[in-house]
N, C-alpha and C positions, 0 to 999 in steps of 0.2 A: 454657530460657527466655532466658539469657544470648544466643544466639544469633541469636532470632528481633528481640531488641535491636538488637543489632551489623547485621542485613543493611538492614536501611531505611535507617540512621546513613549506612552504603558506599553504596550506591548514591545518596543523596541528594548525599554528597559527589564523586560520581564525575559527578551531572549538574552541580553547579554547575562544576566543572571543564571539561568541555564547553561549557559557556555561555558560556564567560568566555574560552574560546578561539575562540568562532565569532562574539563581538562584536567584537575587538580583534583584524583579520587585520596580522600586520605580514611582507610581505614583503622578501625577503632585495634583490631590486632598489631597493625603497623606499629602505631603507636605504645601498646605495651612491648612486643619486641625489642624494641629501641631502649625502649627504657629500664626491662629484663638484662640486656647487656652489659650497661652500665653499672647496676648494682655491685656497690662494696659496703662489706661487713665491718664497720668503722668499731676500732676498739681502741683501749686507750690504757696505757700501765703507765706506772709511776715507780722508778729504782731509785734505792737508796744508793751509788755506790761508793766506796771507798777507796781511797790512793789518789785521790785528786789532788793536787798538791800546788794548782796553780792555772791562770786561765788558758795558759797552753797543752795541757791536760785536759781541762774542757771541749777546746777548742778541737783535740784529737778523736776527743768520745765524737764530738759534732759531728764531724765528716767523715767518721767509719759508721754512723747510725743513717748520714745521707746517699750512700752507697747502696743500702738496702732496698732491694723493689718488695714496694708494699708498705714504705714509711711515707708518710702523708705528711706530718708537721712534729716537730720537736724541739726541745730546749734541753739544755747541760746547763743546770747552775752552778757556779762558783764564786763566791763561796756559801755554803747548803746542800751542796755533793748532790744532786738531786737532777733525774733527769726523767722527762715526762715524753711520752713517745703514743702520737698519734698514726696509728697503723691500720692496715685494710688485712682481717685475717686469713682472707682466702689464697694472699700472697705472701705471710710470710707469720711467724705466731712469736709471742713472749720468749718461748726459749731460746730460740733463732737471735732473736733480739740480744740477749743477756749471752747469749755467746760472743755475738760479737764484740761488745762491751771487752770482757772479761779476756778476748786475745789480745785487745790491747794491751793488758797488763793488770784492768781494774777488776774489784773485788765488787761482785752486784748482788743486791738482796731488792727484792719485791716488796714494794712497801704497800701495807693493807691500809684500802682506804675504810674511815667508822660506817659509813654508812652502805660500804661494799655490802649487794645481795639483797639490800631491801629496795622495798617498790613507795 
């Protein structure tokens, strides 16, 4: 009797499991597509620049670096003149960068890091 239980119980469960896979196809190209689009090419410079002369000077590097499409995360120190700039290069590159700096007014050099180019 236990048995004649148990077999409608399985097979009911074995259709909804069917079901549930023939509503929701996910394929495996779907998924790189998806994930192909999103890709960015994260890079990261580090400026020396010069003429900062106060945290409202930093504060102006700030929000002409946050204007940028293709700046992801950054910082303007003051005082250490130093501003580290987290970018995606396919929207926008170092030079781009160091221009805008430099219409403000400031003076930017690229500062090498020691261990830049080894693995």
């Amino acid at each position: 009797m236990r048995n004649l239980f148990l077999i409608p119980f399985v097979v009911l469960m074995l259709f909804s499991i069917n079901a549930n896979a023939k509503c929701c196809p996910v394929s495996k190209t779907d998924k790189t597509v998806a994930v192909n689009n999103n890709l960015q090419t994260v890079k990261t410079v580090k400026f020396k620049i010069t003429g900062i002369t106060c945290a409202g000077c930093s504060n102006t590097i700030y929000k002409a670096l946050k204007e940028v499409d293709g700046v992801i995360e950054h910082s303007v120190e003051y005082p250490g003149d130093i501003a580290i700039i987290e970018f995606d290069d396919t929207k926008t590159n170092i030079e781009a960068l160091k221009k805008v700096v430099e219409e403000k007014g400031y003076k930017v050099e690229i500062v090498k890091e020691r261990n830049e180019g080894k693995v």
